[in-house]
C-alpha positions in Angstrom: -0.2 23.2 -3.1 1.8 24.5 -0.1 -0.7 22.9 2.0 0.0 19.4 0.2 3.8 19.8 0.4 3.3 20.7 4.1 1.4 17.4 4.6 3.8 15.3 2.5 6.9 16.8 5.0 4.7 16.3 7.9 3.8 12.3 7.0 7.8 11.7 6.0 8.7 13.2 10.0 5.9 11.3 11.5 6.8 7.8 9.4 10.4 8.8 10.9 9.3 9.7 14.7 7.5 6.4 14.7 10.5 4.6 12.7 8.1 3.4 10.3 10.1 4.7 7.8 13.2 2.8 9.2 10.8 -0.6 9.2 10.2 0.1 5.3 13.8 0.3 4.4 14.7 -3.1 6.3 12.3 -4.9 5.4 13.7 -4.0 1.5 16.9 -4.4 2.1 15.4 -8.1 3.3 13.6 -8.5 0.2 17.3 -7.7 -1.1 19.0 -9.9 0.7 16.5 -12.7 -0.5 16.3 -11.5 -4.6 20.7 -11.8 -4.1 20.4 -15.8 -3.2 18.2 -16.2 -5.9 18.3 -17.5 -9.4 17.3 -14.6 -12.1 14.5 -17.2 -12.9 13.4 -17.7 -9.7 13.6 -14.4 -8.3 11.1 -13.1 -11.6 8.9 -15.8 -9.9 9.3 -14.3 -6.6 9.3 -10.7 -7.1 5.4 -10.6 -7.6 4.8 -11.1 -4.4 7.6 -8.5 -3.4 5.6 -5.7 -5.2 2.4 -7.5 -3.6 3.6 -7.2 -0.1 5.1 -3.4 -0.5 2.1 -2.1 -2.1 -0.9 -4.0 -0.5 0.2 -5.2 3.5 2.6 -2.9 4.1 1.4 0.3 2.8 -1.9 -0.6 4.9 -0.1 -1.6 8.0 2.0 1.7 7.8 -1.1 3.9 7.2 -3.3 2.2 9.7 0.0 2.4 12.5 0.7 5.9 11.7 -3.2 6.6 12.3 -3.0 4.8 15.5 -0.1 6.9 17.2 -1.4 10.7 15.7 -5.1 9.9 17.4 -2.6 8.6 20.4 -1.1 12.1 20.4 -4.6 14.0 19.2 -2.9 15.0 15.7 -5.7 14.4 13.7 -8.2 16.3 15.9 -6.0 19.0 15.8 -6.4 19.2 11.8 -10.2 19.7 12.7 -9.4 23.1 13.5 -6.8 23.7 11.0 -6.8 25.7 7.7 -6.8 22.2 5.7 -9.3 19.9 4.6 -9.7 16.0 5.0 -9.6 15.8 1.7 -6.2 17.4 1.8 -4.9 15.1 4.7 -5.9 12.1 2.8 -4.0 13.1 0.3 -0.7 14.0 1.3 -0.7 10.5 2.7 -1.5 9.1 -0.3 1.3 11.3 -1.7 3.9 10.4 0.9 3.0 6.2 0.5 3.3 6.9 -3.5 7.0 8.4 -2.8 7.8 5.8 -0.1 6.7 2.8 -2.1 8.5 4.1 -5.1 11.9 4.8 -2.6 11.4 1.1 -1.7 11.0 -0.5 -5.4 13.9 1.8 -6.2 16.3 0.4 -4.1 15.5 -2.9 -4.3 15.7 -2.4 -8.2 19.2 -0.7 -8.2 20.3 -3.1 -5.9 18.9 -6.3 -7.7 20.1 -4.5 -11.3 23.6 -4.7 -10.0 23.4 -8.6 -8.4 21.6 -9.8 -11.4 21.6 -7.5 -14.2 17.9 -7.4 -14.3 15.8 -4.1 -14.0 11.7 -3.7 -14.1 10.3 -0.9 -16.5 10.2 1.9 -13.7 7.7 3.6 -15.7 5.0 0.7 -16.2 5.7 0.3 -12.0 5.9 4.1 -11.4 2.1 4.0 -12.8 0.8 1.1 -11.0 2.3 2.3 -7.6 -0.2 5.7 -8.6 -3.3 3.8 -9.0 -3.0 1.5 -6.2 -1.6 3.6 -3.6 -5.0 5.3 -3.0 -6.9 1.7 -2.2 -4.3 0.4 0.1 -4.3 4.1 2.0 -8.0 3.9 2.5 -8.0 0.6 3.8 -5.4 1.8 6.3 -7.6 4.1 6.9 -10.7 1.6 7.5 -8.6 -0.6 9.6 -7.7 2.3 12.3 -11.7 3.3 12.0 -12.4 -0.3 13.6 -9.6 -0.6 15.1 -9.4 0.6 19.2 -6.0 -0.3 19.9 -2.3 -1.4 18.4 -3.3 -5.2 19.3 -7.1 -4.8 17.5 -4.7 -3.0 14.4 -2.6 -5.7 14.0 -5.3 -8.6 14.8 -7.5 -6.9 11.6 -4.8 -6.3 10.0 -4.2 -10.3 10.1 -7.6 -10.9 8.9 -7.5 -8.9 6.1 -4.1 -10.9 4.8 -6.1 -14.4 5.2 -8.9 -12.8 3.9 -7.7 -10.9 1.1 -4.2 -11.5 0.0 -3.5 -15.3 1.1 -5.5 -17.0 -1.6 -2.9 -14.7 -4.3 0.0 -15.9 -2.6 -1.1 -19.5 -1.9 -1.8 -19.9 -6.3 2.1 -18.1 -6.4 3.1 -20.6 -4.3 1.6 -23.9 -6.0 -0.3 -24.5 -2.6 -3.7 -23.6 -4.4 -4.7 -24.7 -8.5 -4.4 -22.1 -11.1 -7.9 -22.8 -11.4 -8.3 -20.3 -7.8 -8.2 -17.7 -10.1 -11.1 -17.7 -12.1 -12.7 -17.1 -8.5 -10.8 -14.3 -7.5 -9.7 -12.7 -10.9 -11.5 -9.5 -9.8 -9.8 -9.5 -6.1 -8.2 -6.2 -5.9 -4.9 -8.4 -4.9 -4.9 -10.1 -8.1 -5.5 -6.2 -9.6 -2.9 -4.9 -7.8 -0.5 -7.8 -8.9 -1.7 -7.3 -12.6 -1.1 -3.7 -12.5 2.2 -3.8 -10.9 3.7 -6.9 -12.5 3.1 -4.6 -16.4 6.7 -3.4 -15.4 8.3 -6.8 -15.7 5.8 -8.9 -17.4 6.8 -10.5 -21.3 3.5 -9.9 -22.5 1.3 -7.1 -21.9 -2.6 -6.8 -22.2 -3.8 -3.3 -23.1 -7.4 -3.9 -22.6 -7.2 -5.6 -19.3 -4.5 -3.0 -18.1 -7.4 -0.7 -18.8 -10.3 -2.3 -17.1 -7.9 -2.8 -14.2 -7.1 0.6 -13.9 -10.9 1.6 -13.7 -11.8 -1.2 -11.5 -9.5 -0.2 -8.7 -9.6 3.6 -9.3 -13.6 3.0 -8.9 -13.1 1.2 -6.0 -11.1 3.9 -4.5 -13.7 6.1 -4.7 -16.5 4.0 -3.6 -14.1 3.4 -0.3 -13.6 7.3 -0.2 -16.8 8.8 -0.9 -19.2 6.3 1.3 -16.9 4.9 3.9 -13.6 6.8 4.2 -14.9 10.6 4.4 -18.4 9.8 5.9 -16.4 8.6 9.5 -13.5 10.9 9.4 -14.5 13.4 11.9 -16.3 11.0 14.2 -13.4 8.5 14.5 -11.2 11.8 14.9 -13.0 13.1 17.6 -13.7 9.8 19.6 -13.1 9.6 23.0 -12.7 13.6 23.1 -16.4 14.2 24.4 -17.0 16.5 21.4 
């Protein structure tokens, strides 16, 4: 456990050193800025793709980033001969993008709560933050794997938004049929979206909150066990001759 909180300290001074951190709290206080110009009606309509954006792009962007500048700086082939465990680095960044998502969603709720007098059920969001968390830092993950520089990061980064969350926001949007979603019900955007819109949502499925809760949970491991902890210690030790 002391290793964890070790981690977790270590990931909030590196997201700081990097002012990653400082990017995660502007871009809420944008989404802020936006949710106070809007309509109570329109910004329910809108803030699905808030949680989308905070939990799926930037949590992946962040993770993938942070990656980027601790191979620049040998970090993680330091941990190779440290007392911990990739395990136990993969987790303490899934802890420290659990507490920094849930930061985020807290201040744009408290804000929003006292502009519009609305507030999500933090508990329903609290929980979906948890089970998503873990996909989106594995694909941050992926995306540094493949990735051999900030400009190749960002570029795959792109092509997973077209890719992967564009078709969601493009049905959000009207630019796409509802109909788009019998094809990409099981996209783990429109999971994600399920799971995290249970905290505002007027009508709640039990049964599909459950088989969305396995299906990206199952995911996560298939992205851990065969892809994730397979290349950690070759991508960490890449261009080190070992």
């Amino acid at each position: 456990m002391e290793k964890i909180k070790h981690l977790v300290s270590g990931e909030f001074t590196r997201l700081t050193k990097y002012n990653l951190f400082t990017a995660s709290l502007v871009v809420a206080l944008v989404w802020v800025g936006i949710g106070y110009f809007l309509e109570i009606e329109e910004f329910k309509q809108f803030l699905p793709f808030v949680f989308l954006m905070e939990s799926s792009a930037m949590t992946s962007l962040l993770v993938g980033a942070e990656m980027f500048y601790e191979k620049k700086e040998h970090t993680i082939s330091s941990m190779l001969i440290s007392p911990m465990t990739e395990t136990e680095y993969l987790l303490g960044k899934i802890i420290a993008n659990i507490l920094n998502i849930l930061l985020i969603f807290v201040i744009i709720g408290i804000s929003l709560y006292f502009f519009k007098d609305f507030l999500f059920n933090f508990h329903w969001l609290f929980l979906g933050i948890i089970l998503v968390s873990s996909y989106y830092v594995f694909i941050g993950v992926l995306l540094s794997y493949i990735s051999k520089d900030f400009t190749a990061l960002l570029m795959n980064y792109m092509i997973l938004m077209i890719v992967l969350v564009l078709p969601s926001i493009f049905v959000m949007i009207g630019i796409l049929p509802q109909s788009t979603l019998d094809f990409i019900f099981w996209s783990p955007t429109e999971v994600t979206l399920r799971l995290l819109n249970a905290s505002f949502s007027s009508s709640f499925d039990g049964i599909q909150y459950l088989m969305d809760t396995v299906y990206i949970v199952s995911l996560s491991f298939v992205l851990y066990k065969f892809l994730v902890l397979p290349n950690f210690k070759s991508y960490a030790t890449k261009d080190l001759g070992v």
